[in-house]
C-alpha positions in Angstrom: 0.0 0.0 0.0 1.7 3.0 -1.0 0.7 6.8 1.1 0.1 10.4 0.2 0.5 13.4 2.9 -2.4 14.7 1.2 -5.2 13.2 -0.4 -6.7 9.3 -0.4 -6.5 8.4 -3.8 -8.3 5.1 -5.4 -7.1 4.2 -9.1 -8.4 3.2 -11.6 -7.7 3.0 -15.5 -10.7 3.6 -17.6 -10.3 3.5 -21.4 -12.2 5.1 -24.4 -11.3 3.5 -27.9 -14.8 2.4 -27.9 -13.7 0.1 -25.1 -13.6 1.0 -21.4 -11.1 -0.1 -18.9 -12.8 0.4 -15.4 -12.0 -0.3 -11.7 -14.4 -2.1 -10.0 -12.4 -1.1 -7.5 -5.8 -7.1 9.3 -8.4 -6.8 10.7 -7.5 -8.4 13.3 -10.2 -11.3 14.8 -11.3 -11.3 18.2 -9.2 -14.1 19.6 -10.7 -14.1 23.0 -14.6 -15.1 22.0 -14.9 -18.6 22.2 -16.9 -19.4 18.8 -20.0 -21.9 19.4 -19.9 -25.5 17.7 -21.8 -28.4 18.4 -19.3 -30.9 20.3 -20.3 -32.1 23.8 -18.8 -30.3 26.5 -16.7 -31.6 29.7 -18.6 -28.0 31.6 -21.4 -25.7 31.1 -19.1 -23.1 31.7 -17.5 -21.4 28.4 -13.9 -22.2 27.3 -11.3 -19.8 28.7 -7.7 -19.4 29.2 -6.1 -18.2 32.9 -4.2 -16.0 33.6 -6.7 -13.8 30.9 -3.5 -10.9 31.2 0.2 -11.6 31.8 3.2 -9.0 31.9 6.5 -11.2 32.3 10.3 -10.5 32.1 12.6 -11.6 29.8 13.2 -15.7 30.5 11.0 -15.9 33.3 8.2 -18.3 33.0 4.5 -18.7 34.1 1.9 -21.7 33.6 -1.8 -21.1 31.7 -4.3 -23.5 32.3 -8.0 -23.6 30.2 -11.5 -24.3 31.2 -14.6 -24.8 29.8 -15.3 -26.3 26.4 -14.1 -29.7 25.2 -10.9 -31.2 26.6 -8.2 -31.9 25.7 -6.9 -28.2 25.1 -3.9 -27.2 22.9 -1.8 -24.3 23.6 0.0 -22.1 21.1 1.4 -19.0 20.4 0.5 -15.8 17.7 4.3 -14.1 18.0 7.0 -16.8 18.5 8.8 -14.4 19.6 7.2 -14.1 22.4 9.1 -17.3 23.9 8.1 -21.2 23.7 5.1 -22.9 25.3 3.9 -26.4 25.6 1.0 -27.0 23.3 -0.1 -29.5 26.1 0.4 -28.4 29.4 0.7 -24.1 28.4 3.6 -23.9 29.8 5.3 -20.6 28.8 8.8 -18.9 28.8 9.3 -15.5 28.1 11.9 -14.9 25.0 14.5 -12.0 25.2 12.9 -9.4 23.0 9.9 -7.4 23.9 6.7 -7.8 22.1 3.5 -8.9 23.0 0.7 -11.2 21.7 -1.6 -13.9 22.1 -1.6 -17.5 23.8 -3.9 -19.4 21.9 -6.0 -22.1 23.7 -8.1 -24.6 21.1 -10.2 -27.4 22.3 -11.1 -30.7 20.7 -14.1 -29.3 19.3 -12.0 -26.6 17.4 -13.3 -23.9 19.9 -10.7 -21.1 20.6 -10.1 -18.7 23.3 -7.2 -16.6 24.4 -5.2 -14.5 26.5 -3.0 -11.3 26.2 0.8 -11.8 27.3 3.2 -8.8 27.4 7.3 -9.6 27.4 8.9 -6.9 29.1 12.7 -6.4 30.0 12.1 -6.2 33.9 15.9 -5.2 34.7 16.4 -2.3 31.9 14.4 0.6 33.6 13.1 1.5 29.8 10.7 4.6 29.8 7.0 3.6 28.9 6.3 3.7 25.5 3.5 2.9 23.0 3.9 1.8 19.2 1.7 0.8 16.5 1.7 -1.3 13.7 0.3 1.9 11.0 0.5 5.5 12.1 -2.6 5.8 9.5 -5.4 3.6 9.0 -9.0 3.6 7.5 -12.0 4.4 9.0 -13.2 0.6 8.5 -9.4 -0.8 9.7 -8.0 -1.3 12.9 -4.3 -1.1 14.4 -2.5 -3.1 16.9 -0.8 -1.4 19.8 2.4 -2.1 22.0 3.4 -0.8 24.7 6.7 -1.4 26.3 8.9 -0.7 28.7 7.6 1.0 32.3 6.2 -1.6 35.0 3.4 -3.5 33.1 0.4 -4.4 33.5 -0.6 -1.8 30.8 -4.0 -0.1 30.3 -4.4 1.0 27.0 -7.2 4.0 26.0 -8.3 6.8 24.2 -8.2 9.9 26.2 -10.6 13.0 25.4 -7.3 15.4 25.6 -4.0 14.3 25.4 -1.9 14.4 28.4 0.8 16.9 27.2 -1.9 19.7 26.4 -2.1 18.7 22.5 -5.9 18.5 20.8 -6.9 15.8 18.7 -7.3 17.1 15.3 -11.3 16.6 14.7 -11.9 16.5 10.8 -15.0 14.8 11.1 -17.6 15.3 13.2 -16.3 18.8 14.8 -16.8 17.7 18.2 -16.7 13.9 18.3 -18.0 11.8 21.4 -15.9 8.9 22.9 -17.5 6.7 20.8 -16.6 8.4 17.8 -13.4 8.8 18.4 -13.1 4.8 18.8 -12.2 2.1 21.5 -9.6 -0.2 22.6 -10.4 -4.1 22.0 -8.7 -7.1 24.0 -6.5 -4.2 25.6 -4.4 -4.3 22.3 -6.4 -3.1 19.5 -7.7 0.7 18.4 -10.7 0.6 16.3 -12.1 3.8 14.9 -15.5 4.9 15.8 -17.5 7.2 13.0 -14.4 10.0 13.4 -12.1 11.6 10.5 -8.9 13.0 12.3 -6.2 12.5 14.6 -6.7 10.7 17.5 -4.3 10.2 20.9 -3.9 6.4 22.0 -2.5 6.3 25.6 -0.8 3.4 27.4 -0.9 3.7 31.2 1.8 1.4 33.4 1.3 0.2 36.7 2.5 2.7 38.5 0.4 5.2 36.9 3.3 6.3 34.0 1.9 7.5 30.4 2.8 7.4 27.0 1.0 8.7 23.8 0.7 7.5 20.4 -0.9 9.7 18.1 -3.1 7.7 14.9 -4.5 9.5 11.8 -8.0 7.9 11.2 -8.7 8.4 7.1 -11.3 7.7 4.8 -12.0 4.2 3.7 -11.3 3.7 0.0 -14.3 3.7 -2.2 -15.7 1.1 -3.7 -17.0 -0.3 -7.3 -15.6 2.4 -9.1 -16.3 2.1 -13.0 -16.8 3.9 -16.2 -18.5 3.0 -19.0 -17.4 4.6 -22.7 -20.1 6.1 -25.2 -18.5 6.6 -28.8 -20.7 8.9 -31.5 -22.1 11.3 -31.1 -22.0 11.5 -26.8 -18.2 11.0 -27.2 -17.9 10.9 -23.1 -16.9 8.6 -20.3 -19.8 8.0 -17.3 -17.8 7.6 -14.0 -19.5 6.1 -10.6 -18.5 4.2 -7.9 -19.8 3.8 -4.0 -19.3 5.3 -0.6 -20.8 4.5 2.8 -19.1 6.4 5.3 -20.0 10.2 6.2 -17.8 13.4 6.1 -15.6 13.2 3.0 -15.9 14.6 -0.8 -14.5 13.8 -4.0 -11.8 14.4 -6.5 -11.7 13.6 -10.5 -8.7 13.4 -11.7 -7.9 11.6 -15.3 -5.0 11.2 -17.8 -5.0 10.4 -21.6 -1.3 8.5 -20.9 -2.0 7.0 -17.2 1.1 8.7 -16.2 0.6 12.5 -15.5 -3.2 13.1 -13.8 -4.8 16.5 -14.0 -7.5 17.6 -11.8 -10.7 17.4 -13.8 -13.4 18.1 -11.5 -14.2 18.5 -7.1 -17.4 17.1 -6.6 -19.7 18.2 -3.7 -20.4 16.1 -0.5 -22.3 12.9 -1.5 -21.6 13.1 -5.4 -20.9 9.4 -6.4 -20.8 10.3 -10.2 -19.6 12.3 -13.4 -19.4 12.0 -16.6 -16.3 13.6 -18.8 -17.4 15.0 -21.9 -16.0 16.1 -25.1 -13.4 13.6 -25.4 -12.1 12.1 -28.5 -12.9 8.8 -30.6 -10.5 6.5 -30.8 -8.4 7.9 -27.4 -7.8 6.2 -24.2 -8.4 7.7 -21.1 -7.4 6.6 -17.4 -8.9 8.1 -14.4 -8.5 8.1 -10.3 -11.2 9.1 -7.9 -9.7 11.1 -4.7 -11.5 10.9 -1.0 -11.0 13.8 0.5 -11.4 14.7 4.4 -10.7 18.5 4.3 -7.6 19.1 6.6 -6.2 15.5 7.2 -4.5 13.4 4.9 -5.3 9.9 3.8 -4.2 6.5 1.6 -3.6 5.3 -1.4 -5.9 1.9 -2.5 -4.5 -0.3 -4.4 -5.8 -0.6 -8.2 -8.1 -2.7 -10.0 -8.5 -2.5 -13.7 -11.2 -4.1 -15.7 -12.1 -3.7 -19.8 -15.6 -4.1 -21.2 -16.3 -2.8 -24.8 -18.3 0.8 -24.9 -21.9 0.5 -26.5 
């Protein structure tokens, strides 16, 4: 996925010979909801994983044990570098890097369940810190978090004002609520809420230390974009494509060599068409649709490219 500073941009190649070339155009699963099947259980109680949270230095070691679902359990890991554990009695050792992860707990009726582990140099004396997989994401993505370093356990969240005095940059809505700015899942994932902007994540140690990681939430790509090519006498390309999400406009831009793109028109909020007239027979013509959240930035899609014949 390549960025922009500026503008989301979603490409695709449309050409006009009397044919058309169109463009029809991590997150991460919830590992700790045990999914429902139909085996017979050894308990009426759900399958789980304890401890449900661990923070542990390097090469130390601690035991998990399941419960619930449908013995016997295997244990595994999401990050080997975590450490090692023993897929039959969850026995766990902490490697020598810091990271954090998942150990995975499956039972004989395929049912998983999980818990969150945090591998932490206890003898360094690092300063708390928080980093993430993507500094921007989509509106419909989510981003890992890790903290590391301070005293862990961690609490991870998303503050209303940023500890050091700094605003989060609201694009979209002006004044968003706590629920639009998004939420932590499984203490380890952001997820955006209905917000356009930039958004402080915090980590908070044990003994009450905080870090800050900011996250620019842009637009989601749009979707099923195509054109269709008319030859005589309309001699014009009919753009569409779709959009769900609130707060954003749109930018035609098109090329007759799909290498330099000029602007060719800024559409107002909820266009989801255009047509490009006065073209001529015979001539390819490529085109990209830009998302636009005034004042933040955003992503490049990737590119789809499609050819039907123009009627």
């Amino acid at each position: 996925m390549t960025r922009t500073r500026s503008l989301a941009v979603v490409c695709a190649a449309i050409v006009l010979t009397v044919f058309v070339a169109g463009c029809d155009s991590f997150m991460l699963e919830d590992q700790f909801t045990a999914t429902e099947n139909a085996g017979t259980t050894d308990s009426e109680l759900p399958l789980s994983v304890s401890p449900s949270i661990v923070s542990i230095g390097f090469g130390k070691t601690v035991s998990f044990e399941g419960t619930g679902g449908v013995s016997p359990y295997t244990f595994g890991l999401d990050n080997e570098t975590l450490g090692t554990i023993d897929a039959s009695t969850g026995a766990f050792s902490a490697g020598t890097v810091a990271a954090n992860g998942i150990v995975s707990l499956t039972d004989a009726a395929g049912t998983t369940a999980g818990a969150v582990v945090y591998v932490y140099d206890d003898t360094s004396g690092a300063a708390l810190s928080l980093s993430v997989q993507e500094t921007d994401i989509g509106r419909d993505e989510s981003v890992r978090l890790y903290p590391a370093g301070g005293v862990p356990p961690y609490t991870l969240s998303v503050p209303g004002t940023p500890s050091d005095g700094r605003t989060h940059t609201d694009v979209y809505p002006a004044s968003p609520t706590a629920d639009q700015r998004g939420s932590i899942r499984n203490n380890d994932t952001y997820e955006p809420g209905d917000f356009l902007g930039t958004v402080y994540v915090r980590v908070t140690d044990s003994e009450g230390s905080v870090a800050e990681r900011a996250i620019r939430v842009v637009p989601e790509a749009p979707s099923s974009f195509s054109g269709q090519g008319f030859g005589q006498p309309d001699l014009k390309v009919a753009l569409s494509w779709s959009y769900s999400g609130p707060g954003v406009r749109f930018d035609v831009r098109w090329s007759d060599d799909n290498a330099t793109f000029s602007p060719l028109a800024s559409l107002a909020l909820g266009t989801v068409s255009y047509e490009h007239t006065g073209l001529t027979n015979g001539s390819p013509y490529w085109y990209r649709i830009v998302a636009v959240a005034e004042g933040d930035a955003s992503y490049v899609s990737t590119v789809a490219t499609t050819f039907a014949f123009a009627k």
